[in-house]
N, C-alpha and C positions, 0 to 999 in steps of 0.2 A: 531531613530530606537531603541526599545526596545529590551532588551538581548532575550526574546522568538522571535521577527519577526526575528534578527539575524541568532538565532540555527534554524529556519524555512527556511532560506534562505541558509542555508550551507548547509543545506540536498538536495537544487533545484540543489546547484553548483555540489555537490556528484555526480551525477545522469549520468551527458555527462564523469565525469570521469570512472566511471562504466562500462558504456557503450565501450569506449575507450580501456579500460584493457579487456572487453571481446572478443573485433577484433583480440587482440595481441595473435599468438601462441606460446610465448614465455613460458619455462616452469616458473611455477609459477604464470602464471596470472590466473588461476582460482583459487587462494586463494586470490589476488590482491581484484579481482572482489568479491568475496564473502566477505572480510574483507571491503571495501567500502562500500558494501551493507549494515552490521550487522552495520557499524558507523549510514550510512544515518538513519537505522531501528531504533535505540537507540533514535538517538536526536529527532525521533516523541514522544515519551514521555516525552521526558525531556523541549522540545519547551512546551506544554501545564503546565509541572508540575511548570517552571518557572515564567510562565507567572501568573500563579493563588496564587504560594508561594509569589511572590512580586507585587503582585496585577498589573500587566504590558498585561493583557487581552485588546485588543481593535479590532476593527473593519477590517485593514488590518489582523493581527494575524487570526480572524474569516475565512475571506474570505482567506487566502496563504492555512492557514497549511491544508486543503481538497483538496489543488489543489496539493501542495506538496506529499500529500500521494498516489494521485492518479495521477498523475507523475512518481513517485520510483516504486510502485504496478505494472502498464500497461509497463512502460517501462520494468521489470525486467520479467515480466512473456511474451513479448514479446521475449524475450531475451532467456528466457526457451523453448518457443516455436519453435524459430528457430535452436535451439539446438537440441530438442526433437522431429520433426517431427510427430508426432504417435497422433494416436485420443484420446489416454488415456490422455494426454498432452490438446489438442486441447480442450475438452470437457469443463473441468474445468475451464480452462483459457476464453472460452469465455462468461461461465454464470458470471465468475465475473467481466470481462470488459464490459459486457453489462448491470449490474447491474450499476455498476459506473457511464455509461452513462445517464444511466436511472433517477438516485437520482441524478443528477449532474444536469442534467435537469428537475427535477421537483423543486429541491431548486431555481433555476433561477427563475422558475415560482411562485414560492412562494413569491421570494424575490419581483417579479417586478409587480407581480396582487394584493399580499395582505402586501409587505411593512415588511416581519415579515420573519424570517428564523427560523430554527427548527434545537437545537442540536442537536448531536451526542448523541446516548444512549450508555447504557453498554450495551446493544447487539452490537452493530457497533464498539465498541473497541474493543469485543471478537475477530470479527470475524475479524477486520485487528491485533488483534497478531497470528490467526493461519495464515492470509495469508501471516505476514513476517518472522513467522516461516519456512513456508513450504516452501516459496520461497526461503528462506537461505540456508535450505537443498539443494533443486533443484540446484542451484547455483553453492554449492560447487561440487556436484557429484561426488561424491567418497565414499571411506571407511572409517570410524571411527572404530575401534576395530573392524575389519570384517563386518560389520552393514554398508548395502549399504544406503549413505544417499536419492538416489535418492529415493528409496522406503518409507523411513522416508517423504520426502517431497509430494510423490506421495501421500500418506495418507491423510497429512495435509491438502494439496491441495484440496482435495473431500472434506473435512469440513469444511477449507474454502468457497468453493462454494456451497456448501450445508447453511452456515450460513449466505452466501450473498443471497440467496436467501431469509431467514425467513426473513431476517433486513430488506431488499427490501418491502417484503410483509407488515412487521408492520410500516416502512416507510409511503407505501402508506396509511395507514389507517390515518398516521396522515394529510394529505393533505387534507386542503379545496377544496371540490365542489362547482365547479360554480353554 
């Protein structure tokens, strides 16, 4: 196991702890739960930066750290969701877990009809740092200097979902037709 599949895999283990501190009404656990989160969120950049500084890129590392991200992502905005009841919540959350769906399975299909997989662009990192921005916010829900973060997050959230859409779109253009 290479130090990147490592920090890839302790983001996976992050995720049911997150979840776990979210159930708890104890005060304090929704900083628990958001400081969980911002580690899990970190080490998605530090897994790839590692693995590419020390030349440690391979083939498992390929296939975790998308399934990892989209792991932390769906779990954490499911988690919003059930928090958040409201369509405002609702909307967002489902263009990007259907997106997720969607690229997740067409990389399948890529990988298993033409043998070839298709990075991650700088559009696709854009739009997963607004989405663990905004889900961080969400998370925390509360005030910072008066400054409701839910609304911070609420923001971020629409442009995330808004940015999972173009990626989705320029996604698909790069897929072979049968």
């Amino acid at each position: 196991m290479t130090y990147a599949n490592f920090i890839t895999s302790f983001r996976i283990i992050l995720i049911p702890i997150m979840i776990l501190f979210f159930f708890f009404s104890a005060e304090g656990s929704r900083y628990i739960v958001t400081a969980v989160f911002v580690i899990a969120a970190i080490t998605d950049y530090f897994d790839g930066f590692v693995a590419r500084k020390y030349n440690q890129v391979t083939n498992f590392g390929k296939f975790i750290d998308p399934v990892a991200d989209k792991i932390l992502v769906v779990s954490s905005l499911l988690l919003i969701l059930l928090d958040h009841n409201k369509l405002e919540i609702f909307i967002p959350v489902c263009i990007i877990i259907l997106r997720e769906v969607i690229i997740s399975s067409l990389r399948e299909w890529e990988a298993i009809n033409f043998k070839k997989t298709i990075e991650v662009n700088k559009l696709g990192k854009i739009k997963t740092a607004f989405q663990l921005f905004a889900i961080g916010f969400l998370l925390f829900d509360g005030t910072i200097f008066t400054i409701s973060t839910h609304l911070i997050g609420l923001y971020g959230i629409y442009i995330a979902a808004f940015l999972s859409l173009i990626s989705m779109i320029k996604y698909i253009g790069f897929v072979k037709k049968p």
